[in-house]
C-alpha positions in Angstrom: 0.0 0.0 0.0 1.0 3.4 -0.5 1.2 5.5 2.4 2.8 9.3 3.5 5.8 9.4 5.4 3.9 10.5 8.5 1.5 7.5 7.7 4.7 5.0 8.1 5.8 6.6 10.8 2.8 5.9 12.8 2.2 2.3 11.2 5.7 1.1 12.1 5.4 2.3 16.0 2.5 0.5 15.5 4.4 -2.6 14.6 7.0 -2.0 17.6 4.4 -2.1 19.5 4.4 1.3 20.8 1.1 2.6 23.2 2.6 5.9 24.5 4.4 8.5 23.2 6.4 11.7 24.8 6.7 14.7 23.0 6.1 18.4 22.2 5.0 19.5 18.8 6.2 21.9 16.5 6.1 23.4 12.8 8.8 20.6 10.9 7.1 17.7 13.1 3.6 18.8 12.1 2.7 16.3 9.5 3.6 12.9 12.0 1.6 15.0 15.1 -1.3 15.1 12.1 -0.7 11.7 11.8 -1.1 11.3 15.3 -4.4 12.8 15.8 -6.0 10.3 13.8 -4.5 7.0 15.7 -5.1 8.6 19.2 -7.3 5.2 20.1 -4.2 3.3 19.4 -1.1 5.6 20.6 -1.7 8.0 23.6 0.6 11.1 23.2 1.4 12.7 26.4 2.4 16.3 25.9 5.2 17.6 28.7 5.8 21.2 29.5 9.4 21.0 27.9 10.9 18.4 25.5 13.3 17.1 28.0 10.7 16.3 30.1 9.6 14.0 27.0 13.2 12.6 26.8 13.2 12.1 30.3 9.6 10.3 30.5 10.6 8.4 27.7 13.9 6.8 30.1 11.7 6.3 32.4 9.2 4.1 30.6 11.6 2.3 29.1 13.7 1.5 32.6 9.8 0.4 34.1 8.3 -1.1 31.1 11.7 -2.7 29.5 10.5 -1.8 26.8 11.8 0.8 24.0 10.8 4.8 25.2 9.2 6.9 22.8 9.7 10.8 22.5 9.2 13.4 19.4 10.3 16.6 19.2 10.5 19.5 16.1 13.7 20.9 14.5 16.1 23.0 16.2 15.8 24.2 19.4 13.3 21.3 20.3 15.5 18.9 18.8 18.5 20.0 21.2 16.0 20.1 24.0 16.0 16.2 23.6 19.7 16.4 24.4 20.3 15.9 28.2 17.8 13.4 28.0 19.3 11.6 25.2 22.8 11.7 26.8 20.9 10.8 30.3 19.7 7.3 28.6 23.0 7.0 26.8 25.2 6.8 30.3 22.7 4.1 31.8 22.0 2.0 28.6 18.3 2.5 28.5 17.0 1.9 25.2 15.0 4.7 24.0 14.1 5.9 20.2 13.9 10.3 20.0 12.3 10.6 16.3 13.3 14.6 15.2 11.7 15.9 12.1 14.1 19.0 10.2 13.3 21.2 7.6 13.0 19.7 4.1 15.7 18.6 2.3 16.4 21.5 -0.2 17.3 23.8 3.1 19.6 21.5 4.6 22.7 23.7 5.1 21.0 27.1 4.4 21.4 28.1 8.2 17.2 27.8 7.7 14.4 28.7 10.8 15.1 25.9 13.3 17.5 24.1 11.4 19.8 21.9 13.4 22.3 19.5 13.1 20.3 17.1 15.5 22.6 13.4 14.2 25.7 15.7 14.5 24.9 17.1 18.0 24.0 13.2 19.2 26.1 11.4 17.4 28.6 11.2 20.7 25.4 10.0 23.0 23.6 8.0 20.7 24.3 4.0 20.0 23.4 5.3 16.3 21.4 8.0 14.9 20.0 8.4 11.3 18.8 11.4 8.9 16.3 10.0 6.9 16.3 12.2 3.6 14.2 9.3 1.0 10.9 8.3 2.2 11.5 5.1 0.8 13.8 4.1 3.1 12.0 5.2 6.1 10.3 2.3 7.0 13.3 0.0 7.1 15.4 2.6 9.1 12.5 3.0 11.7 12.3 -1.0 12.5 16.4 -0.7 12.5 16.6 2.2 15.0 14.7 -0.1 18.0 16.5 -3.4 16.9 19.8 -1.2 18.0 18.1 0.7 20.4 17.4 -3.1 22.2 19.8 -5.6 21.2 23.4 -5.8 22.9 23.7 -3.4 25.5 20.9 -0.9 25.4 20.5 2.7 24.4 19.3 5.4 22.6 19.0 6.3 19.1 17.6 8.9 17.2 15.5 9.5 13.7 15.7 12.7 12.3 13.2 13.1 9.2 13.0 15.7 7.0 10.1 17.6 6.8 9.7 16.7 2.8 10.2 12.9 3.5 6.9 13.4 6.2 4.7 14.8 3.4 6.1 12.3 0.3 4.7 8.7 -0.2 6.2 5.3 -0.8 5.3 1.9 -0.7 5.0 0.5 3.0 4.3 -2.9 3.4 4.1 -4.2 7.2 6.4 -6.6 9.0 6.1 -8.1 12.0 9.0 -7.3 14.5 12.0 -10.0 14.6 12.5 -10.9 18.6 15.8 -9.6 19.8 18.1 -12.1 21.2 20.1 -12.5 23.8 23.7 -11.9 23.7 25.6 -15.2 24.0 27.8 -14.9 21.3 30.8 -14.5 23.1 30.3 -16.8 25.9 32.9 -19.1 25.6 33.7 -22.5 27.6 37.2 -21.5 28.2 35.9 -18.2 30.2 33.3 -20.2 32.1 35.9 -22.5 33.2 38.3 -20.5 34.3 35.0 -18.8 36.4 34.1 -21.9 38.0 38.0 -22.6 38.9 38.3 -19.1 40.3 35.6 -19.7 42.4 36.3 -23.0 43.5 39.7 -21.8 44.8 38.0 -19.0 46.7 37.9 -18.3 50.4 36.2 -14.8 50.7 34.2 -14.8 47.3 32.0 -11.4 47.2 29.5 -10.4 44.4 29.1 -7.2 43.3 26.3 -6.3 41.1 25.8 -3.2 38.5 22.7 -1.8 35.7 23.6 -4.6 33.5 21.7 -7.7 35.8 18.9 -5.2 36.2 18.6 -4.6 32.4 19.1 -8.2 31.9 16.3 -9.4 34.8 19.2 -11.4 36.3 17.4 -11.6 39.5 17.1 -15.2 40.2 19.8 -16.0 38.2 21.8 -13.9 40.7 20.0 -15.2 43.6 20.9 -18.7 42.9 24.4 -17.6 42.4 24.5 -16.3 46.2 22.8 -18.6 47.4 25.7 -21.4 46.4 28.4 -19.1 47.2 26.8 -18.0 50.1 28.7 -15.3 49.2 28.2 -11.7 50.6 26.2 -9.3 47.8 26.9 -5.4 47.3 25.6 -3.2 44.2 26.0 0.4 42.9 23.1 2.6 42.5 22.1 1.1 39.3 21.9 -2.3 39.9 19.6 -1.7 42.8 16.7 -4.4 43.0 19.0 -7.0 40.7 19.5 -8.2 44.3 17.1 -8.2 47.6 18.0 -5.8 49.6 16.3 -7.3 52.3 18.6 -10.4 52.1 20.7 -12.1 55.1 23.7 -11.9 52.4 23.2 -7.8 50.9 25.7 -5.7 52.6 24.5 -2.8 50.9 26.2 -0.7 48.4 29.2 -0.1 47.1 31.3 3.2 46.3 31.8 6.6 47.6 28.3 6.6 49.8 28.5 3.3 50.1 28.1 1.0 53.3 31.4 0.2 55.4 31.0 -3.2 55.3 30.2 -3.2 51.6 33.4 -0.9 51.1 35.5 -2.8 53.7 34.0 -6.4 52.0 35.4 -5.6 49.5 38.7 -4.9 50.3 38.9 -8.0 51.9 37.9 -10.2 49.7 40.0 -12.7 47.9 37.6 -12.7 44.5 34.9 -10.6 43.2 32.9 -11.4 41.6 31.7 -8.5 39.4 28.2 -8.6 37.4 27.2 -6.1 34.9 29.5 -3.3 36.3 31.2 -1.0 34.6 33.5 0.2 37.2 32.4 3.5 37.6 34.7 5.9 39.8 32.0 6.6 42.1 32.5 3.3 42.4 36.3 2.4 42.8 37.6 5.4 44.2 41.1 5.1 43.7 41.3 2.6 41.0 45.0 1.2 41.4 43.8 0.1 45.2 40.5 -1.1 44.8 40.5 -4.8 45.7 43.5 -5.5 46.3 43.7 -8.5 47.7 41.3 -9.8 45.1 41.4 -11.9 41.9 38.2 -10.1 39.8 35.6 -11.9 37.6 34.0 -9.6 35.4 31.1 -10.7 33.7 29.3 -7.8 30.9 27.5 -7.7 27.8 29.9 -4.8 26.4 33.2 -5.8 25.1 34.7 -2.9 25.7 34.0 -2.7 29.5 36.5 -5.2 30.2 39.5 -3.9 31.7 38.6 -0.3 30.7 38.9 1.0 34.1 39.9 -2.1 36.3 42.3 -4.7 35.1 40.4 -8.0 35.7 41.6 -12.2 36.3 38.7 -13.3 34.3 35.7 -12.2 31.9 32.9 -13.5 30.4 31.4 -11.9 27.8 27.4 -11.8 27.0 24.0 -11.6 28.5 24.4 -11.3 32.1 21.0 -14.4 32.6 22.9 -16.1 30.2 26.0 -16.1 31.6 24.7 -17.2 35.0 22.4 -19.5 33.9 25.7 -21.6 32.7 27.9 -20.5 35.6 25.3 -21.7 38.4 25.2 -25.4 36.2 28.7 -25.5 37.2 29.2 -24.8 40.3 28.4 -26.6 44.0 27.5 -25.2 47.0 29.8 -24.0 48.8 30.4 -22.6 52.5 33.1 -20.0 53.4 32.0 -19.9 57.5 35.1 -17.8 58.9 34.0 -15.1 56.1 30.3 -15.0 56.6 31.3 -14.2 60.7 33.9 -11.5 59.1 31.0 -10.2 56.6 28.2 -10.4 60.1 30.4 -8.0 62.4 30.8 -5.8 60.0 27.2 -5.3 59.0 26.5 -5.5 63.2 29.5 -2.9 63.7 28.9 -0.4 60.9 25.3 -0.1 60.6 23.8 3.3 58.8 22.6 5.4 61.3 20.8 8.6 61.4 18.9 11.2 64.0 15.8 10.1 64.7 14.7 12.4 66.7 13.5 15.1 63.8 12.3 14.6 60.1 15.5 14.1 57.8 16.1 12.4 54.5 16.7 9.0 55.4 13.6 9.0 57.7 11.4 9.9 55.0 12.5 7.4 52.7 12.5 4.5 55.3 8.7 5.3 56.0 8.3 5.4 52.0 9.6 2.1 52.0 7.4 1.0 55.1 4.1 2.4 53.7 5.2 0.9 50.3 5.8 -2.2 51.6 9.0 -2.5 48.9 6.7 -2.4 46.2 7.1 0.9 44.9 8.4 2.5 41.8 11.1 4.7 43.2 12.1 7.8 40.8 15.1 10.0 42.4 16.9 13.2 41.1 20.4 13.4 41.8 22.2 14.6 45.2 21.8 13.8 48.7 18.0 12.5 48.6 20.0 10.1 45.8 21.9 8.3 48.1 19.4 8.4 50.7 16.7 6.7 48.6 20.0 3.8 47.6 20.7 3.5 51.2 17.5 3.3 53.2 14.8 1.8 50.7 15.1 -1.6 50.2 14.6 -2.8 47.0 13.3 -6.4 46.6 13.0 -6.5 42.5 15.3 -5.1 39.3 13.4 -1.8 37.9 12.1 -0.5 41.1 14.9 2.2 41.3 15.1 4.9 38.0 17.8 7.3 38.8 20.2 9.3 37.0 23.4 7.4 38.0 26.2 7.9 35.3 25.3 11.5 33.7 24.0 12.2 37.0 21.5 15.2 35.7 19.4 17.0 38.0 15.8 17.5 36.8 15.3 13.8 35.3 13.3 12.5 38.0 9.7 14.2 37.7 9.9 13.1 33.5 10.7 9.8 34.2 8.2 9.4 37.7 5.6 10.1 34.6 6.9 8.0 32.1 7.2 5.2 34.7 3.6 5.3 35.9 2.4 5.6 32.2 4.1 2.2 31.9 3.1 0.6 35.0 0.1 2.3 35.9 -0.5 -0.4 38.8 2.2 0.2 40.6 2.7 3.4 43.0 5.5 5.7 41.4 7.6 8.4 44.0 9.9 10.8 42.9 12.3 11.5 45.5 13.8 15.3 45.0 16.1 17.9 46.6 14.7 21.6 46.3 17.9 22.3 43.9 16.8 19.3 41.4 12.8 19.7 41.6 13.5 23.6 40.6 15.1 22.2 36.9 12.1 20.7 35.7 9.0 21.3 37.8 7.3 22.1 35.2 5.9 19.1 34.6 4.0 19.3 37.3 1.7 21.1 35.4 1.9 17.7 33.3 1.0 15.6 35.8 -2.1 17.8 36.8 -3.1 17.9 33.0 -3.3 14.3 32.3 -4.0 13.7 36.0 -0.9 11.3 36.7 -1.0 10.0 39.7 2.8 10.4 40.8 3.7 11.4 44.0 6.3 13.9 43.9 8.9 14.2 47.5 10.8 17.3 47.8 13.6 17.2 50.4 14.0 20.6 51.5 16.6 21.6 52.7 17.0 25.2 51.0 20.8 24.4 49.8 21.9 22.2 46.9 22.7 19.6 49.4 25.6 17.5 48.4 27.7 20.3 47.0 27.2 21.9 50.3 28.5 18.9 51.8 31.5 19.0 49.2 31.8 22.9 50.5 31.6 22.1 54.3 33.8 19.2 54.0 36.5 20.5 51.2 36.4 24.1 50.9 36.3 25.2 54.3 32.4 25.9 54.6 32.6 28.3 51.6 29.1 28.3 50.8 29.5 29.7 46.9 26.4 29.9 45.4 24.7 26.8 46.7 22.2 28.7 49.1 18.5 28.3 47.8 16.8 30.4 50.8 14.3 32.8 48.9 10.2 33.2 48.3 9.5 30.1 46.3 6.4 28.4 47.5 6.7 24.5 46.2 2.7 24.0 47.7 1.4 26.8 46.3 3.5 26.6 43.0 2.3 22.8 42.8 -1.6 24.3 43.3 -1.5 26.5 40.9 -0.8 23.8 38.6 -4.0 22.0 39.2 -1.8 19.7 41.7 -2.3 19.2 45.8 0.3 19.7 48.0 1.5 19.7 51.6 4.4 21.1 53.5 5.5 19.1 56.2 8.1 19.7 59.2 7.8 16.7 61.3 7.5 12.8 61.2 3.8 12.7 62.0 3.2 15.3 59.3 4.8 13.5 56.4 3.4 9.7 57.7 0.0 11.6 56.9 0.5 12.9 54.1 2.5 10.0 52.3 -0.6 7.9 53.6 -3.4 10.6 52.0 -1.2 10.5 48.8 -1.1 7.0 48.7 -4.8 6.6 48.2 -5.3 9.9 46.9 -5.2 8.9 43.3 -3.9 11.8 42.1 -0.8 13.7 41.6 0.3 15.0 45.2 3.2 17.2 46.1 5.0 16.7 49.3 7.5 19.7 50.5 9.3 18.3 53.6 11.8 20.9 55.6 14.8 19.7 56.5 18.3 21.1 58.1 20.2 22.5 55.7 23.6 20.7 57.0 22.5 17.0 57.1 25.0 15.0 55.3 25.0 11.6 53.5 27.4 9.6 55.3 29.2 6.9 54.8 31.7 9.4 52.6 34.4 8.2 50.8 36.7 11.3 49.5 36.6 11.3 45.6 39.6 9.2 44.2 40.2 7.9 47.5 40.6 4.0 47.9 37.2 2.9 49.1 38.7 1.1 52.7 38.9 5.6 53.3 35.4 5.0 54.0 34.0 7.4 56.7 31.4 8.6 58.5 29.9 11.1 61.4 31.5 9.1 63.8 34.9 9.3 62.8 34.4 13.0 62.0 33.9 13.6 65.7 36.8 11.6 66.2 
């Protein structure tokens, strides 16, 4: 059949089997928003107050769905709104497709209204990225861009279509999706092998988990793992939920706010075990120190992750299930007794603590996690209420923590709480904020009122950009530069006047009411809790420290 460019468009999201879409119309991108309008029964368009709230709603579906994220946005300055976004998906592997549309082909170059170089700007952020100039081969490209954006490791890519190639027609004739596969190409015997042996020779084995056995719903395969091993279990931010939390073996996580006795684990231990990780220096700390007295297993999807930043014993190469699935064939249970007492006293010795005694972050996220039951969607921005919602929440399941964690950008949590709860509308969806990060994008607010979303949006208050006033109270001699927040801004009455209720809350009682009335509100809610403005995240490791340097209020005092 013959159809438009804006018609194939639709009919091959269609095929992907696409039911939501992100975006933000505009005069290039008119003829596929036409398009749109007509197939609003069959894909709902939600309409953000800024395009990188689209990007960033996009990420979040896909990290809650699994499934490939959807955003649109017109030439030029919509098109390089998509950016942070893009780049945001990029450094966590989350496979998203941003389709661009650009002015028509004739005033490519011409320096024309809204033209931009949208596959030049993203090429550096993008697994691939396409210009589609010949309507004939849009179809084709379309079904090719969410093949990459899945397959492998994850990510992003982007379609930019000209605005001609929108309006022109060509023959489209529909296919049915081929099912991506998982990566075991490069699993080889030998590596397995060498795996089991490693382990076998082990007498203080520890796991460590990354984004990778989330992305790859690893979960039991990881369990089982532990379970033999009875090895002690540790993650970063992203691998959160890849692993119970509320397990005998979790010692928490690992890195510059992680736990001592995941730090000092680690240290100690005579192999690691790591499991889709990509050694991230928030991570390691100092790199030429960390584990030390370890031989180190890598196991990754990506080629190129292995011995990029740590020089490993041993790799396996492919789909982290995969891999697991043929590692746990292989291997007995085992008991290492002496280093499950070690692993014990530190967990009973080092313990995070807090004040209890007034509302702070990590109160307010352990009540989140009591009222949840574990079962929430947890959305985070980036900064202390971060590492507070990774240390005190426990999460029981991969893809219940959505967070920012290698580009680290500040205003990605209230796109991708609405993305997220557009995916899994049955599950409750939080956004945990800091007044700093909520100020970037809270503009979509207004989204959430529109469409009524029924997100439930934390602010941590604390009227400072938190962590980079710890930095300045810690490192710079309590310089406060420009990291003082304390003016007029009204987060209740702003969140009102977007069609959206909204409390402010200054102690424990307060916020257990109001997380309860959000709860079963069924509507967006806004939650503006008042902290101190010096609470700190701690443990602390200094950056490029070796993570044994591990510290916390306790020593400081000391």
């Amino acid at each position: 059949m013959k159809l438009t460019g804006s018609e194939i468009v639709i009919e091959c999201l269609k095929e992907q089997g696409v039911d939501t879409v992100f975006g933000y119309p505009g005069g290039a991108i008119l003829n596929i928003y036409d398009e749109l309008y007509k197939h609003s029964s069959e894909i709902h368009h939600i309409l953000t107050s800024h395009e990188q709230g689209a990007s960033h709603a996009a990420d979040g579906y896909a990290r809650a769905t699994g499934k490939v994220g959807v955003c649109m946005a017109t030439s030029g300055p919509g098109a390089t709104n998509l950016v942070t976004g893009i780049a945001t998906a990029y450094m966590d592997s989350v496979p998203i497709v941003a389709i661009t549309a650009n002015v028509s082909v004739p005033l490519l170059g011409r320096d024309s209204f809204q033209e931009i170089d949208i596959t030049g700007v993203t090429m550096p952020i993008t697994k691939h990225n396409f210009i589609v100039k010949d309507v004939t081969e849009l179809a084709d490209t379309i079904r090719w861009a969410f093949r990459i954006a899945k397959e492998g490791r994850p990510g992003p890519v982007l379609i930019d279509i000209t605005k001609d190639v929108t309006a022109a027609s060509a023959e489209y004739t529909p296919q049915k999706p081929e099912p991506t596969e998982r990566s075991t190409e490069y699993i080889r015997e030998s590596d397995l092998e060498e795996a089991v042996k490693l382990i076998k020779e082990s007498s203080r084995p520890f796991i460590f988990v990354g984004g990778g056995a989330v992305i790859s719903d690893a979960d039991q395969e990881l369990k089982e793992l532990a379970d033999k091993l009875h090895a002690p279990v540790a993650d970063s931010l992203m691998g959160k939920g890849a692993y119970s939390g509320a397990s005998d073996l979790y010692c928490g996580m690992l890195g510059m706010h992680g736990t001592k006795a995941a730090n000092l684990g680690v240290t100690r231990c005579d192999l690691l075990i790591v499991v889709g990780s990509r050694f991230s220096d928030r991570v390691v700390g100092q790199a030429r120190s960390f584990a030390k007295n370890a031989k180190i297993i890598q196991i990754d999807v990506d080629p190129a992750e292995i011995n990029k930043n740590i020089l490993v014993d041993c790799s396996i190469i492919g789909d982290v299930r995969e891999v697991l699935d043929r590692l746990n064939a292989r291997l007995p249970e085992m008991r290492h007794d002496e280093w499950d007492d070690e692993i014990r006293a530190l967990k009973a010795n080092y313990p995070l603590k807090y004040d209890h005694s007034v509302l702070t972050g990590p109160y307010v996220v352990e009540e989140i996690d009591r009222q949840t039951k574990g079962d929430a969607i947890i959305v985070t921005e980036v900064g202390q209420h971060q590492m507070w919602a990774a240390q005190y929440y426990k999460y029981l399941r991969p893809h219940s923590l959505l967070t920012s964690g290698g580009l680290g950008t500040m205003g990605y949590g209230l796109g991708a709480a609405l993305g997220a709860k557009m995916g899994r509308p049955e599950k409750t969806v939080i956004n945990i904020a800091g007044d700093g990060c909520f100020r970037m994008n809270m503009n979509e607010i207004a989204t959430a009122g529109r469409y009524n979303i029924p997100v439930i949006e934390v602010v941590i208050n604390n009227h400072v950009l938190g962590m980079v006033r710890q930095w300045q109270n810690l490192f710079y001699g309590e310089r406060y530069s420009q990291t003082v927040l304390e003016d007029a801004v009204d987060f209740v009455k702003l969140a009102e006047a977007m069609g959206v209720q909204g409390r402010r809350v200054t102690t424990k009682e307060e916020f257990n009411e109001a997380l309860q009335y959000a709860i079963s509100l069924g509507k967006p809610y806004l939650i503006d809790c008042q902290i101190d403005s010096d609470d700190k995240v701690f443990p602390m490791v200094p950056a490029g420290k070796p993570i044994e340097t591990v510290f916390d209020q306790d020593d400081l005092k000391k």
